[in-house]
C-alpha positions as CSV (number, residue, x, y, z in Angstrom):
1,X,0.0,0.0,0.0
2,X,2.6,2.6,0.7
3,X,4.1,2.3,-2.4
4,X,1.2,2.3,-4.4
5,X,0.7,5.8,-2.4
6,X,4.0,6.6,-2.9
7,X,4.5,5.9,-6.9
8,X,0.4,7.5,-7.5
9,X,1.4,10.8,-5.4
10,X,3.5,12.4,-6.5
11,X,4.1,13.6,-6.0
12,X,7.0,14.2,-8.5
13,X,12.5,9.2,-14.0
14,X,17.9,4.8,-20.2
15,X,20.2,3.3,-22.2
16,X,21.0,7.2,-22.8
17,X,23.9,7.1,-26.0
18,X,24.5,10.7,-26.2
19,X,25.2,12.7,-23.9
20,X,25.4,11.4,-20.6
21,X,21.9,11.9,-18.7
22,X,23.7,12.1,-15.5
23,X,25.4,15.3,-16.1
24,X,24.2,17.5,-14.3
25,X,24.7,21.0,-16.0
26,X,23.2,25.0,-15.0
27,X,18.9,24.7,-15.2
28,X,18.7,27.3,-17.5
29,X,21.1,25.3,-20.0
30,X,19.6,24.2,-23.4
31,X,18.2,20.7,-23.5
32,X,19.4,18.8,-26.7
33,X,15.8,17.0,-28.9
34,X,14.8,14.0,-26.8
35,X,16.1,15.4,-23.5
36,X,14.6,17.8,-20.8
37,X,16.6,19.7,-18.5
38,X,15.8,18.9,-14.7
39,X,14.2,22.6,-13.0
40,X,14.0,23.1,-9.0
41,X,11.2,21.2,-7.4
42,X,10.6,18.7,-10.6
43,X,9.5,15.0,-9.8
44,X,10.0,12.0,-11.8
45,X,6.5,11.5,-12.1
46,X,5.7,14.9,-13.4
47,X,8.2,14.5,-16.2
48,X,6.8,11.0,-17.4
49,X,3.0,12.5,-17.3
50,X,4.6,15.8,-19.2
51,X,6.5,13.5,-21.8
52,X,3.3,11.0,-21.7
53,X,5.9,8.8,-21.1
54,X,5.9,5.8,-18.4
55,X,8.1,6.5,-15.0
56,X,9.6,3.4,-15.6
57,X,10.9,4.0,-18.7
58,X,12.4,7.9,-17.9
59,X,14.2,5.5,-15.3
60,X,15.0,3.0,-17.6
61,X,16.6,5.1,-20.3
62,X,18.4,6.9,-18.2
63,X,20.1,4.3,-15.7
64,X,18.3,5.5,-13.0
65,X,18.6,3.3,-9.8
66,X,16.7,5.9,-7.7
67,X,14.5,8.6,-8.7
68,X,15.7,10.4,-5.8
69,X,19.0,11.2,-7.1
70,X,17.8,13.2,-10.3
71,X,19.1,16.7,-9.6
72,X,18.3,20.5,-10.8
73,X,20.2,20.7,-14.2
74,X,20.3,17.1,-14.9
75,X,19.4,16.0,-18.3
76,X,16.9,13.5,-18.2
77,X,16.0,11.6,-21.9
78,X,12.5,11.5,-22.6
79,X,12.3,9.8,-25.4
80,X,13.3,6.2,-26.5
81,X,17.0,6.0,-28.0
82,X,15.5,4.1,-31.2
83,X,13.4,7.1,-31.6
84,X,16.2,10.0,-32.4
85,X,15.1,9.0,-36.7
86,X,14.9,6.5,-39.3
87,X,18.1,5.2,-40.2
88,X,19.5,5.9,-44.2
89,X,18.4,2.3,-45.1
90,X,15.0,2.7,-43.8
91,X,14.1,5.9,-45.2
92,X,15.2,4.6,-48.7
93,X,12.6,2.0,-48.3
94,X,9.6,2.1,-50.5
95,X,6.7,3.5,-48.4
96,X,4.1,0.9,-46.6
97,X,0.6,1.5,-46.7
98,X,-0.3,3.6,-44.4
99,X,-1.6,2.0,-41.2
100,X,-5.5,2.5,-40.2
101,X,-5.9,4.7,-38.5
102,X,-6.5,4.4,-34.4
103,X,-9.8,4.9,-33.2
104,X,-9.8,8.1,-30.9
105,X,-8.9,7.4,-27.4
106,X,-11.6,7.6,-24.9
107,X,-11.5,11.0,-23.2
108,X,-10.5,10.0,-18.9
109,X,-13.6,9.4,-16.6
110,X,-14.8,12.2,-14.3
111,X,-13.0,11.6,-11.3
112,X,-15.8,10.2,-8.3
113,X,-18.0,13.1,-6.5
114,X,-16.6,13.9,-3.6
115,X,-18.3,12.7,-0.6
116,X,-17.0,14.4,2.4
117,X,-16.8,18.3,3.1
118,X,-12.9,19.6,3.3
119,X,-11.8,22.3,4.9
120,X,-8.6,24.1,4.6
121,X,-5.3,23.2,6.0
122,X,-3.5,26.2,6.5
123,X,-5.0,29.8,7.1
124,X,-2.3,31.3,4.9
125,X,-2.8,33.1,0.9
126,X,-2.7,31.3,-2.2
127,X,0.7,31.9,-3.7
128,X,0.7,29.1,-6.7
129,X,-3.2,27.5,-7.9
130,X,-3.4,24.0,-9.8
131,X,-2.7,23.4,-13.4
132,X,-2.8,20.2,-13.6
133,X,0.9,20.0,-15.3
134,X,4.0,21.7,-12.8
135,X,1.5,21.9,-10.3
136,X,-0.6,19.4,-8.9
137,X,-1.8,21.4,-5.9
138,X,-2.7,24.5,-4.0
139,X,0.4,26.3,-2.6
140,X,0.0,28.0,0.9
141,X,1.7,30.9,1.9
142,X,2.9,31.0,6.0
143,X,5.4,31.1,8.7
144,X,8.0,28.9,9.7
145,X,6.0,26.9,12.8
146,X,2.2,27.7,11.6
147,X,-0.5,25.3,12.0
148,X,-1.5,22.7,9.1
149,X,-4.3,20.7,9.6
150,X,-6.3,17.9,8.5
151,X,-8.8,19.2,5.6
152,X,-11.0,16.2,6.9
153,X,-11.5,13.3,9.3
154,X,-9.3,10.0,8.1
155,X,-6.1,7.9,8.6
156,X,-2.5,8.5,8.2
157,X,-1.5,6.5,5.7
158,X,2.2,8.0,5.0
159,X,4.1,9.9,7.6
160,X,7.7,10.7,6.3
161,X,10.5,12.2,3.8
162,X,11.1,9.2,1.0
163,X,10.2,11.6,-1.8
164,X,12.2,14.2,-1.7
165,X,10.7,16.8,-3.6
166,X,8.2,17.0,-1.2
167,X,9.8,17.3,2.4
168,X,8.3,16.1,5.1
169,X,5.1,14.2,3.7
170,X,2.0,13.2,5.0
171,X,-0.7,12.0,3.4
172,X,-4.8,11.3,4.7
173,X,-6.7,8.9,3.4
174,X,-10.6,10.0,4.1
175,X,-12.4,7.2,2.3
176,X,-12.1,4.4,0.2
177,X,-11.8,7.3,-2.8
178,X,-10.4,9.9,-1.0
179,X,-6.3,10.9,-0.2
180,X,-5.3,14.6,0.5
181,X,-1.2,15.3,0.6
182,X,0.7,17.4,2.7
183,X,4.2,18.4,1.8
184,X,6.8,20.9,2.8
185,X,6.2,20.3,6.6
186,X,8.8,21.7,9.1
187,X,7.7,18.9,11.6
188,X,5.3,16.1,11.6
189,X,3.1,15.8,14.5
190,X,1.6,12.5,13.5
191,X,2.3,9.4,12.2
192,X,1.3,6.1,10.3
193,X,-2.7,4.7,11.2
194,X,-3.1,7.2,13.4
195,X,-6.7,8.2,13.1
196,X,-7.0,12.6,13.1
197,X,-10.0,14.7,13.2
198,X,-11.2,17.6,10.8
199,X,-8.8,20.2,11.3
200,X,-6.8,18.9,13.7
201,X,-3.6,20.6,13.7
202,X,-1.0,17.5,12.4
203,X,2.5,19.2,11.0
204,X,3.8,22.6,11.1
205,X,4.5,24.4,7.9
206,X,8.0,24.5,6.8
207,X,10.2,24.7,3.2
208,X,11.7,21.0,3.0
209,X,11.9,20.0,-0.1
210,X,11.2,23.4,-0.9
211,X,12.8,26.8,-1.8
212,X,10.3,28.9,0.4
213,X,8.0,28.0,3.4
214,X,4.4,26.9,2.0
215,X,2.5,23.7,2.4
216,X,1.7,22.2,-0.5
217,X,-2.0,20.5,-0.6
218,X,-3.2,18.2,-3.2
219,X,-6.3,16.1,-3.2
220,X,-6.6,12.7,-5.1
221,X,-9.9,11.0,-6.2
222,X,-9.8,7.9,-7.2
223,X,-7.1,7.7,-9.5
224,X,-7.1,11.2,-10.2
225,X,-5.5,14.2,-9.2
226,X,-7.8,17.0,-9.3
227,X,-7.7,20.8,-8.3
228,X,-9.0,21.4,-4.1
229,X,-9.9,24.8,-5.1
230,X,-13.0,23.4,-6.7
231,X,-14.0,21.5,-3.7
232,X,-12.7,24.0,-0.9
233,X,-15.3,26.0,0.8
234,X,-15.0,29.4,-0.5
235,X,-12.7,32.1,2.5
């Protein structure tokens, strides 16, 4: 279960011939075709999902052992070696028939209604609002030390640092459907299966894994990552 939460949150990557993905270089250097240059706060998974590419293979190109240790100007290849062009021979090749084409791909089921009022964690502004692509949240503005608390009743299901881009990490599941995430945290006040309350203060906010103090909130339905902002009561 933890890392099923772990690889579907976040948040957050190669039989690489040329040149070396594991070079890590400024992050405002020029990225060669095929390659992406690693920013400040980038995951592994956000890469594959930007790239439509599988985590597993970002990590398999690029001799990745542990997703942790991709680094701010790292070039990471995101696309398959084979895929750089045709060969001479093959482009001399008389042209097949062109293949039928796909049917359209189903457009992604609504993610399930919520079921459960939230409230929200922290009492500070909204500095960043979900996009859906570099950010999969709401970012919080606050103090070192301020409050975060639980948006709803539910269980601790992860209480800890193992992805590090973001921090101190906790995540809530509320129902069957339901996860909110918590990341950036200066200090954990909880931990795994323990049972919290609506609004009960559970971390303090912090900037691990971060270049500023903020807590970073996400809510998951289902399979789906979707923005709180539609399902936050207005302030």
């Amino acid at each position: 279960m933890r890392t099923l939460i772990l690889c579907s949150s976040l948040c957050l990557a190669a039989c690489a011939s040329s040149p070396p993905a594991n070079a890590p270089a400024p992050a405002n250097a020029p990225a060669p075709a095929g390659y992406y240059r690693m920013q400040s706060g980038d995951t592994l998974y956000r890469i594959a999902r930007q790239y439509k590419q599988s985590v597993g293979n970002l990590a398999r190109w690029n001799q990745l052992a542990d997703s942790s240790s991709i680094q701010a100007g790292q070039l990471l290849r995101v696309q398959p070696p084979s895929g750089a062009g045709k060969s001479a021979s093959a482009a001399n090749k008389p042209s097949a028939k062109a293949a039928p084409a796909k049917p359209a791909e189903k457009p992604a089921a609504p993610p399930p209604k919520l079921t459960i009022k939230l409230q929200w964690p922290a009492d500070g502004a909204v500095i960043a609002n979900y996009d859906g692509n570099r950010n999969k949240g709401l970012d919080i503005a606050g103090q070192a030390g301020d409050p975060v608390r639980a948006a709803a009743a539910g269980k601790v299901v992860y209480a800890g640092k193992g992805i590090r881009a973001y921090g101190n990490l906790l995540i809530v599941k509320h129902n069957a459907d339901t996860l909110t995430v918590y990341a950036h945290n200066q200090r954990l006040l909880v931990k795994e299966d323990d049972q919290v309350s609506a609004g009960q203060q559970i971390a303090t906010m912090g900037d691990s894994g971060a270049n500023r103090v903020k807590l970073h909130f996400e809510l998951r339905l289902g399979t789906q990552v979707v923005n709180p902002a539609a399902y936050l009561p207005p302030r």
